[in-house]
C-alpha positions as CSV (number, residue, x, y, z in Angstrom):
1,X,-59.4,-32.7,76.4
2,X,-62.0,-34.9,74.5
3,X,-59.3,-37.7,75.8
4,X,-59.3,-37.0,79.0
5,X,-63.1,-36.9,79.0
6,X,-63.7,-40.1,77.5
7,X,-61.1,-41.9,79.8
8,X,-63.3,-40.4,83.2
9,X,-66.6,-41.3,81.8
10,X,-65.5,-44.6,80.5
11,X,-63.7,-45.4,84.2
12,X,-66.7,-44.0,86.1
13,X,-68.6,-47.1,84.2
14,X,-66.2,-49.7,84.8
15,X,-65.8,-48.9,88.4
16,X,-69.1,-49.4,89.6
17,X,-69.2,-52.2,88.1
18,X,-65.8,-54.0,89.5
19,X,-65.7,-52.4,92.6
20,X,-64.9,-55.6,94.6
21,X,-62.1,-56.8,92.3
22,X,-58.4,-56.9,93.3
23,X,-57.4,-55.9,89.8
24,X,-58.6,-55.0,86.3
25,X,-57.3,-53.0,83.2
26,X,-59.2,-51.9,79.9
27,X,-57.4,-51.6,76.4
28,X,-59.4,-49.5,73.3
29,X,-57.2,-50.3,70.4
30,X,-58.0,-48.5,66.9
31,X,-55.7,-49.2,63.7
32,X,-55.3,-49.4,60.0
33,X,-53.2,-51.4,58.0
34,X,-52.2,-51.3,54.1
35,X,-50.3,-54.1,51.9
36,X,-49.3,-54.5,48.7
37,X,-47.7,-57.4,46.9
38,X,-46.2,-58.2,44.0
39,X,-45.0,-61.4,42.5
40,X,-43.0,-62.0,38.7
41,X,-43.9,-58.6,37.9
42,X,-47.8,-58.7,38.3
43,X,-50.0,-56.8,41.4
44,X,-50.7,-60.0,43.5
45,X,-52.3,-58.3,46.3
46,X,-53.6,-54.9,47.5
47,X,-55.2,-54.8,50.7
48,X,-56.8,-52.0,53.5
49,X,-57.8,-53.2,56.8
50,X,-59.5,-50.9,59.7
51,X,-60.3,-52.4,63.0
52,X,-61.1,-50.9,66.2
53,X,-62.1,-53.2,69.6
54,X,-62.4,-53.1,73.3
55,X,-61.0,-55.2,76.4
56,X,-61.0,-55.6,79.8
57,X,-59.4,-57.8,82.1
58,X,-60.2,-58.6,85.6
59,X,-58.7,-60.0,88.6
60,X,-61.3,-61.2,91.3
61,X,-59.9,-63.2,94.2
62,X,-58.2,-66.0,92.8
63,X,-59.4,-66.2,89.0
64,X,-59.1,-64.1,86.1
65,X,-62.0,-63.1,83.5
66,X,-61.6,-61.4,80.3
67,X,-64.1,-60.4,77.5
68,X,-63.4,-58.5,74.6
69,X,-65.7,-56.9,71.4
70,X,-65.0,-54.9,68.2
71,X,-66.5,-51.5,68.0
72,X,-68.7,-50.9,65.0
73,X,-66.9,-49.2,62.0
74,X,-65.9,-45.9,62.4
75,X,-65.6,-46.1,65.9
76,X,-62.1,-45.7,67.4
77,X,-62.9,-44.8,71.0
78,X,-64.8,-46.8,73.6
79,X,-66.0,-43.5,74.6
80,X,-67.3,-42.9,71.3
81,X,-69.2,-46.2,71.8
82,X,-73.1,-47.1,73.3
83,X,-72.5,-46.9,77.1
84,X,-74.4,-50.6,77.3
85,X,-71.0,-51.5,75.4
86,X,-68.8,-50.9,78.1
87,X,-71.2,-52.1,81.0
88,X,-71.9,-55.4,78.9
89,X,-67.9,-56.8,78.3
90,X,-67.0,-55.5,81.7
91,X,-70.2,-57.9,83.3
92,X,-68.8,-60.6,81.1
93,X,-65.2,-60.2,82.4
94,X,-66.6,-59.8,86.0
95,X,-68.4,-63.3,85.1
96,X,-66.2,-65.2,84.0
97,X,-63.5,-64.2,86.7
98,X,-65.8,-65.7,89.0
99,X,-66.5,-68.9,87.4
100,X,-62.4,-69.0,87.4
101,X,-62.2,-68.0,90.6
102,X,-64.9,-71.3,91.7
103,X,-62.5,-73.7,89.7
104,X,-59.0,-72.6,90.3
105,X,-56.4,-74.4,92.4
106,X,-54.1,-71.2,91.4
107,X,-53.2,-68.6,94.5
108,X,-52.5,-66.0,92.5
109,X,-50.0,-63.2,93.2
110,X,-49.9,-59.8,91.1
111,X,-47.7,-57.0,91.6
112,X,-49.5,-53.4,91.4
113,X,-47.8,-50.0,91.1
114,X,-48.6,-45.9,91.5
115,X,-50.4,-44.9,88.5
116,X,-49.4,-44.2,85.2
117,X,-50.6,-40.9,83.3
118,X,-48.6,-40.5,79.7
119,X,-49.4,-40.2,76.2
120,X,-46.4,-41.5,74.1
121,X,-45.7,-42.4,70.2
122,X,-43.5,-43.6,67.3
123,X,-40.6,-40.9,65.9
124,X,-41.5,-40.8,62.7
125,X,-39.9,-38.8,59.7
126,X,-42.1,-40.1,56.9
127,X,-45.9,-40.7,57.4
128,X,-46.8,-43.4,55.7
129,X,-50.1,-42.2,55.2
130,X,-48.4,-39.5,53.4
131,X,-47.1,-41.7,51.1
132,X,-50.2,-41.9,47.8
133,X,-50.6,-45.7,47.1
134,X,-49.1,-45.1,43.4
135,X,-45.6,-44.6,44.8
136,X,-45.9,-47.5,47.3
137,X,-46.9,-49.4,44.0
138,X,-44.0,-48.3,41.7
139,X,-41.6,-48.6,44.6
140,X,-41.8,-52.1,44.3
141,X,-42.3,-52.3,40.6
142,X,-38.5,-50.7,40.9
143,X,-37.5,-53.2,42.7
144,X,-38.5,-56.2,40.3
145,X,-36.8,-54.2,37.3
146,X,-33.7,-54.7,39.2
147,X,-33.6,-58.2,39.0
148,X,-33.2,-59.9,35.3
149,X,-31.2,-62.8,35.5
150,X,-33.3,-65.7,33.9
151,X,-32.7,-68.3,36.5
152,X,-34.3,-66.3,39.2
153,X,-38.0,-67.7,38.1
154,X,-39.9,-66.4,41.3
155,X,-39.6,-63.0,42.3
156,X,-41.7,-61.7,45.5
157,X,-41.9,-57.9,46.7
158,X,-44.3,-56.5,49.6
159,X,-44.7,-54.0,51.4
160,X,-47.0,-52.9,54.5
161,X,-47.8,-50.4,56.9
162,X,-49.8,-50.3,60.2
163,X,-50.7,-47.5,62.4
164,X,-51.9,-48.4,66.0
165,X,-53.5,-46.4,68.3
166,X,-53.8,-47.9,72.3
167,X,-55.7,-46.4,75.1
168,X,-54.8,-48.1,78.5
169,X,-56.4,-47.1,81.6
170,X,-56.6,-49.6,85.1
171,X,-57.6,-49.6,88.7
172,X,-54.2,-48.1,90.0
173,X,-55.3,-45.2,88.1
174,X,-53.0,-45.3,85.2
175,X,-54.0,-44.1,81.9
176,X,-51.8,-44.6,78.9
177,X,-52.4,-43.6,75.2
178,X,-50.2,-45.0,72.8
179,X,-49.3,-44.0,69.0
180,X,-47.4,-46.7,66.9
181,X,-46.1,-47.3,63.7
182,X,-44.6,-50.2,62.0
183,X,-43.7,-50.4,57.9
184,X,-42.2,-54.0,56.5
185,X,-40.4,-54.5,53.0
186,X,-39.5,-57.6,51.7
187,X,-38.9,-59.4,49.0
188,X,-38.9,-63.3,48.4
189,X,-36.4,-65.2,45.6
190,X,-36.7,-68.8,44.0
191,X,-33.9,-69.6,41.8
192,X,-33.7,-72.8,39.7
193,X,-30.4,-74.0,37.1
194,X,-30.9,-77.5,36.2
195,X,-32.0,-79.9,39.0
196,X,-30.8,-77.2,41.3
197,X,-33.1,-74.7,43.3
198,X,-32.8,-72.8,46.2
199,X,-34.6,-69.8,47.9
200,X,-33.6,-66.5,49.6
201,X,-35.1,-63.7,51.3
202,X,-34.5,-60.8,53.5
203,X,-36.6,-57.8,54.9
204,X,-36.5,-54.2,56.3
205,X,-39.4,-54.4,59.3
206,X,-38.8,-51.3,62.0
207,X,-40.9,-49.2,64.6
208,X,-40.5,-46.3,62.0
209,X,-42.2,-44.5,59.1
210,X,-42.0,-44.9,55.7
211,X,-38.1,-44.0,55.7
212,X,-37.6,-47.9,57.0
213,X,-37.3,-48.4,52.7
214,X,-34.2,-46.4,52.4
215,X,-31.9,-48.3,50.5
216,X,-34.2,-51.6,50.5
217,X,-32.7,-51.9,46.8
218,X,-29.1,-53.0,47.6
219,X,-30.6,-56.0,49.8
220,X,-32.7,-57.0,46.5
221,X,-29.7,-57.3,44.7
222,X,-27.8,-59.0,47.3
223,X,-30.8,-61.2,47.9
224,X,-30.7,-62.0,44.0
225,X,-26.7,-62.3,43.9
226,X,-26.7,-64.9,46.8
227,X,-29.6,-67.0,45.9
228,X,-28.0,-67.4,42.6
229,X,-24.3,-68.4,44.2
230,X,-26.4,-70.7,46.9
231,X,-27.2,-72.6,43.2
232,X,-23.5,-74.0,43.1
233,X,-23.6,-75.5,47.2
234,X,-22.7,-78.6,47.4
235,X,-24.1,-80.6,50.5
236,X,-22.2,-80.6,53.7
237,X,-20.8,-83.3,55.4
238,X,-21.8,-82.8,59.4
239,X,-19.9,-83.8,62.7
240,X,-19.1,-81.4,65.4
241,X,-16.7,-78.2,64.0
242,X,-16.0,-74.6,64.8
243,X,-18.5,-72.7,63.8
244,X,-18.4,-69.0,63.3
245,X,-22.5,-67.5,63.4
246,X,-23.7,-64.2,61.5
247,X,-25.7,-61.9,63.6
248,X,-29.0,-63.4,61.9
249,X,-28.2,-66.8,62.8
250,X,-26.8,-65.8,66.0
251,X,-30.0,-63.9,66.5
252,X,-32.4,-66.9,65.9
253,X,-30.7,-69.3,68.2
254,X,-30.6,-66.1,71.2
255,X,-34.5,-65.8,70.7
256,X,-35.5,-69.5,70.3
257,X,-33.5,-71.8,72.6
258,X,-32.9,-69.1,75.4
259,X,-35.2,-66.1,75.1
260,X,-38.4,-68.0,75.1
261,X,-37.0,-70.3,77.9
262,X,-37.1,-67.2,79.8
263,X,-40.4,-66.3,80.1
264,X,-41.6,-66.3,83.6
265,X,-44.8,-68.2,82.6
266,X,-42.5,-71.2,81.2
267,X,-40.4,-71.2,84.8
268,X,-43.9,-71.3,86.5
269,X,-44.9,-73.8,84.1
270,X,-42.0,-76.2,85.0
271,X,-41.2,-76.2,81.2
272,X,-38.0,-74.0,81.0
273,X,-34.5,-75.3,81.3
274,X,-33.7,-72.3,83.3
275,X,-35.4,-73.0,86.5
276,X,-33.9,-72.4,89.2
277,X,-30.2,-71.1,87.4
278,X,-30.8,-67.2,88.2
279,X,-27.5,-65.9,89.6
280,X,-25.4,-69.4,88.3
281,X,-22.9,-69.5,85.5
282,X,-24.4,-70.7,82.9
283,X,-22.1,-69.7,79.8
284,X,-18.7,-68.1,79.1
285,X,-18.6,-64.0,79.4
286,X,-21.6,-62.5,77.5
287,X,-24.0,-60.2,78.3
288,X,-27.6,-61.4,76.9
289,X,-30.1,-58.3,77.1
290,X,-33.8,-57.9,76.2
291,X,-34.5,-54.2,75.5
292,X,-38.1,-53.0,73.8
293,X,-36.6,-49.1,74.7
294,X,-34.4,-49.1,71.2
295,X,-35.6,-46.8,69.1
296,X,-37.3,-47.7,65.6
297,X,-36.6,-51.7,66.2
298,X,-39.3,-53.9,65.1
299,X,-39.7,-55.0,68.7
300,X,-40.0,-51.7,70.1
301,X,-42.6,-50.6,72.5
302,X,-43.0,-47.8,75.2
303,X,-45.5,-49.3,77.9
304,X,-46.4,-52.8,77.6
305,X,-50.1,-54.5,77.9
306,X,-50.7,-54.1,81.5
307,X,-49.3,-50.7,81.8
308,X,-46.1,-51.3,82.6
309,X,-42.8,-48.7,81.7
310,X,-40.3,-50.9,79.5
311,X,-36.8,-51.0,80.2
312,X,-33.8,-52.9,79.5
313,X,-33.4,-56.8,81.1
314,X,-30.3,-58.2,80.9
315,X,-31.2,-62.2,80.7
316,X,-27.1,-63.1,81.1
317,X,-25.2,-60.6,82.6
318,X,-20.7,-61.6,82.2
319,X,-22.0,-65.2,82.0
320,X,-24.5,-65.3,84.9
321,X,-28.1,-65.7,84.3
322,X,-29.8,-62.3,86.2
323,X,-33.4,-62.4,84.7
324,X,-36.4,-63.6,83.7
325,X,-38.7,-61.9,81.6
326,X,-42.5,-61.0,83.5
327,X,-45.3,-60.2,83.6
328,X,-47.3,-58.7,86.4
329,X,-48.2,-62.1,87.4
330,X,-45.1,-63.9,87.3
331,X,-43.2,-61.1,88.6
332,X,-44.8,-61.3,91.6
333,X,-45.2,-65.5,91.8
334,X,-41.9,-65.3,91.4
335,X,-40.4,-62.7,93.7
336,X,-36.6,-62.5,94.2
337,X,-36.8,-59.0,92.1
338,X,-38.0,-60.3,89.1
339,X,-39.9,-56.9,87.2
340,X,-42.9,-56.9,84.9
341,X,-42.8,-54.6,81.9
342,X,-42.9,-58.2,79.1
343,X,-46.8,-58.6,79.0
344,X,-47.8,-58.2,75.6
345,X,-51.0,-59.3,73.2
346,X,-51.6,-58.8,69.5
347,X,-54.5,-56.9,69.0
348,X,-56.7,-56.8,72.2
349,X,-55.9,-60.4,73.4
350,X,-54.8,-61.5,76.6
351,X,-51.3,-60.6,77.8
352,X,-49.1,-63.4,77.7
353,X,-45.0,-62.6,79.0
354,X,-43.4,-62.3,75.6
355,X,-39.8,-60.9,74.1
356,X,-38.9,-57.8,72.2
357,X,-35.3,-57.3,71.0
358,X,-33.4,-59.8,72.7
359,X,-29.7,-60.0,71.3
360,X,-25.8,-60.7,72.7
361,X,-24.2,-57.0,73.2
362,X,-20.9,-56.7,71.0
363,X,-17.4,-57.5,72.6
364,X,-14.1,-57.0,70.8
365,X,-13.3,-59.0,67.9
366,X,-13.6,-58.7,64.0
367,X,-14.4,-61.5,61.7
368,X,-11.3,-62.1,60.8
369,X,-10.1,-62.3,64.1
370,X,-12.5,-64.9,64.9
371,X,-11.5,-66.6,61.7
372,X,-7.8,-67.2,62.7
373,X,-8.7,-70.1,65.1
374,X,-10.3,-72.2,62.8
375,X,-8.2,-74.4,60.5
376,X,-11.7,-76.8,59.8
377,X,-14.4,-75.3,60.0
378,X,-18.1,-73.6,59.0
379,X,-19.1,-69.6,58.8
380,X,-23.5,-70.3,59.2
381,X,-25.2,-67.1,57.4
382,X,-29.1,-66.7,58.2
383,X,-31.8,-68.6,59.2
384,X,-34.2,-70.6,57.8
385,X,-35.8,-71.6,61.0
386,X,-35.6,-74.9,62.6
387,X,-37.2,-76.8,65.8
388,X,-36.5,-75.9,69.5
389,X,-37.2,-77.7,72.9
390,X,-37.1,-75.2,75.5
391,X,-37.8,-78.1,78.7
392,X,-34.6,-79.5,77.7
393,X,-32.7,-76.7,75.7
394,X,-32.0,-78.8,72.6
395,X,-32.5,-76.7,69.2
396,X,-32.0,-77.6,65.5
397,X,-31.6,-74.6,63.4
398,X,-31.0,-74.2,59.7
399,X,-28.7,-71.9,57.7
400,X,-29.5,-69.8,54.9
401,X,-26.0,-70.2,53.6
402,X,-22.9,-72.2,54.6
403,X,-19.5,-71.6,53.9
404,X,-16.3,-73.9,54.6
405,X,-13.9,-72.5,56.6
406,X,-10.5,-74.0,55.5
407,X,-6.9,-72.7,56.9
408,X,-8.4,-69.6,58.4
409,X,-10.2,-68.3,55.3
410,X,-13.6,-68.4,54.2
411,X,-14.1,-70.9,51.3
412,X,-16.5,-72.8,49.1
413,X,-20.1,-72.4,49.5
414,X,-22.6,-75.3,50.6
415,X,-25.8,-76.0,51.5
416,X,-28.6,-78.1,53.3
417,X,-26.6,-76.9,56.8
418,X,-28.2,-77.1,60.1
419,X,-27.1,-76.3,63.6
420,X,-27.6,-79.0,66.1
421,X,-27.1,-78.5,70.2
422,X,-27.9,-77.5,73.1
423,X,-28.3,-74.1,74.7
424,X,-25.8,-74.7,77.4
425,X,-23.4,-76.5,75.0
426,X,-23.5,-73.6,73.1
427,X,-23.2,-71.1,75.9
428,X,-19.9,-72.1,77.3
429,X,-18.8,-72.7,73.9
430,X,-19.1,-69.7,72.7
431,X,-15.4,-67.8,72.4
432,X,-15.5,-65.0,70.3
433,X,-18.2,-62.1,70.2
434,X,-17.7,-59.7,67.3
435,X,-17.5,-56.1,68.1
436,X,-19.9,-54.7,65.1
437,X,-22.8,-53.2,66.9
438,X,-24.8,-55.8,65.1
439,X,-24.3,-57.8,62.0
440,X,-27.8,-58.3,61.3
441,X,-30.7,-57.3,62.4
442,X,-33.7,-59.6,63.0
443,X,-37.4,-58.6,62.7
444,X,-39.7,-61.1,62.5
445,X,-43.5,-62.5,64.1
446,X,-42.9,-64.7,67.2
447,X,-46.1,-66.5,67.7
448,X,-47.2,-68.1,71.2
449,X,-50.2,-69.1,72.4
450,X,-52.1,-68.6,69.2
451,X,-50.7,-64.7,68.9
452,X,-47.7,-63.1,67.2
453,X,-46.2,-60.0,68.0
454,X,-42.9,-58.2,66.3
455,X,-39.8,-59.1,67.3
456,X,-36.2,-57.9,66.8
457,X,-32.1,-58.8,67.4
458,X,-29.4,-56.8,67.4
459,X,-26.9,-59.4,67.2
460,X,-23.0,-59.2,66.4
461,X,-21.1,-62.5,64.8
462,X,-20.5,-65.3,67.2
463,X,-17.9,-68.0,67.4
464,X,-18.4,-71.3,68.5
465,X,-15.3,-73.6,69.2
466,X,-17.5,-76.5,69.0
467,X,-21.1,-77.7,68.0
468,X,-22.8,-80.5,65.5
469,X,-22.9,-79.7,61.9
470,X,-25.8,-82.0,60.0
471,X,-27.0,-82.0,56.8
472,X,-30.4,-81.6,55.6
């Protein structure tokens, strides 16, 4: 009830004051986060954050405002907060709408909807906050006894937790609470034999409680055991092969070269290769989805930042490109049935049309299937990152490890690998889609616009009959 409560007194204040506005939503976000490190067997860091702010976001005629402030400690509801609070960042957003409004060129469309009452939160089995800090220490502490081979000389273990709380209210009426929970492990390797060195990594990061460590151990040792045969790569020698992509890999180059070329705000932007291709062919028979509604992924999410329901997107759809991904804003600019429901902001910033788990849904082979094509050629492990030009599609991405594929069989390791193309080339060559429901997952931070939110892939093995090998 105290909920309920706050949410009418604290839309009673806004209201008066942006009664003239076409549009504006408010966002009270409260949240602790823990994180511990620990690095060649010594505590590196141990650290306790609690933060609580307010926003609002306004719409008036043709210019947008926003104005933002953290509540004082202790404080986790608006409601909770000096009434002069509210009234004061909703005058400022009001403000500075209007001097956006005087210097805008924009005429800006939004899309508005029937109103949203729900209160929705994370399945979790394990608490976190259940967990005492002792056996969040000495979980890691396990993890670095694990590991005693002499030339691993960097060893890297961390873990945190963060627990959000959202309170979303706007003027259709909608009013949203929101419970989240997100735990990361990881762990970080350096090896070194001679003149040789090379490093590997790998973590568990889900939209789950503190069950998301369950068997982290086995990827420490197969982090160690791999970092330690990447020692004996020898360096590639590029030109344009068959190439068969893990899930990770396959993952990275999904997200970077065609997810964020998706985003309505780069079609609007004139920066996306994609304009203008909805409902064309634009690779062979895959179906490319984004989907925040899988439960426990890192990219997970039940309403986004303006309020909208999530639901599955399918970007490709048997080869055809169907969708972009919205906001409210660009949903409407757009038209043509394009949805909302991809606004999101880290922390209480402004909404900017983002991913969530964007992956290739599984098809029909096995690996070795997709091996028995390839007489020359490279299976690409991982990522390591790389560079990606989303106006004209063209991507370099890097491989964690590289093996030659010789006769059909997977051979020799090397290194210094990277994946060089474009997203189209790559498309319609891809020729193979495994049928594993994924081969790796992919959590990770995707930062735009100066904020990072979680991300995720569900991606199965890909082959490719032909893109450019170089070496790095």
């Amino acid at each position: 009830m105290k909920f309920k409560f706050i949410i009418m007194e604290t839309r009673k204040i806004i209201e008066k004051i942006l009664s003239n506005v076409r549009y504006w939503e408010s966002k009270t976000i409260s949240g602790e986060a823990n994180g511990i490190s620990l690095w060649n067997g010594k505590i590196h860091n141990i650290s306790n954050s609690a933060t609580s702010s307010f926003s609002i976001r306004v719409l008036s005629e043709n210019g947008w405002g926003f104005a933002s402030s953290s509540l004082p400690y202790g404080i986790k509801s608006i409601g909770d907060a000096n009434t002069d609070t509210i009234k004061n960042i909703a005058k400022i957003a009001l403000k500075n709408a209007k001097i956006s409004h005087r210097f805008s060129k924009r005429d800006i469309k939004i899309q508005t909807g029937i109103a949203v009452k729900d209160s929705v939160q994370t399945n979790v089995k394990i608490l976190p906050s259940d967990i005492p800090l002792d056996k969040k220490i000495n979980l890691l502490f396990d993890y670095d006894k694990r590991i005693n081979d002499n030339r691993i000389k960097s060893k890297f273990f961390s873990y945190s937790d963060v627990g959000a709380e959202k309170k979303f209210m706007n003027s259709e009426g909608s009013e949203i609470k929101q419970k989240e929970v997100k735990v990361i492990v990881g762990t970080e390797m350096m090896a070194e034999e001679g003149d040789k060195r090379e490093t590997n990594f790998s973590k568990h990061a889900k939209t789950a409680g503190f069950e998301t460590t369950d068997n982290f151990e086995e990827e420490v040792d197969k982090v160690a055991k791999d970092v330690i045969k990447m020692l004996k790569g020898k360096n590639v020698h590029g030109g344009n092969f068959p190439v068969v992509a893990d899930g990770d890999l396959t993952g990275v180059i999904i997200h970077e070269a065609l997810g964020h070329a998706a985003e309505g705000d780069a079609i609007i932007q004139g920066e996306s290769c994609l304009e203008n291709l909805i409902k064309k062919k634009i690779s062979t028979s895959i179906n490319v989805v984004d989907d925040p509604t899988i439960e426990g992924m890192f990219g997970s999410f039940f309403y986004d930042d303006e309020g909208i329901k999530t639901g599955k997107k399918y970007l490709i759809k048997n080869g055809i490109m169907e969708n972009f991904l919205n906001s409210r804003e660009t949903a409407a600019t757009l038209g043509n049935g394009n949805e909302p429901g991809n606004a999101r902001a880290q922390g209480n910033s402004i909404p900017l049309v983002r991913m969530s788990n964007t992956f290739i849904e599984p098809q029909d082979y096995e690996l070795d299937e997709m091996l028995l094509e390839i007489k020359d050629g490279f299976y690409l492990k991982g990522s390591m990152g790389g560079e990606v030009d989303i106006t004209k599609g063209t991507f370099q991405f890097y491989a964690k490890e590289c093996y030659k594929i010789k006769n059909r069989e997977i051979g020799e390791v090397l290194k210094g690998v990277s994946l060089i193309g474009n997203i189209f080339d790559v498309l319609k060559n891809i020729n193979a889609v495994g049928k594993k429901k994924y081969d790796a997952l992919s959590p990770g931070m995707c930062g735009k616009g100066g904020q990072d939110v979680p991300v995720d892939g569900l991606n199965p093995p890909v082959r490719i009959k032909n893109v450019m090998i170089g070496s790095t």
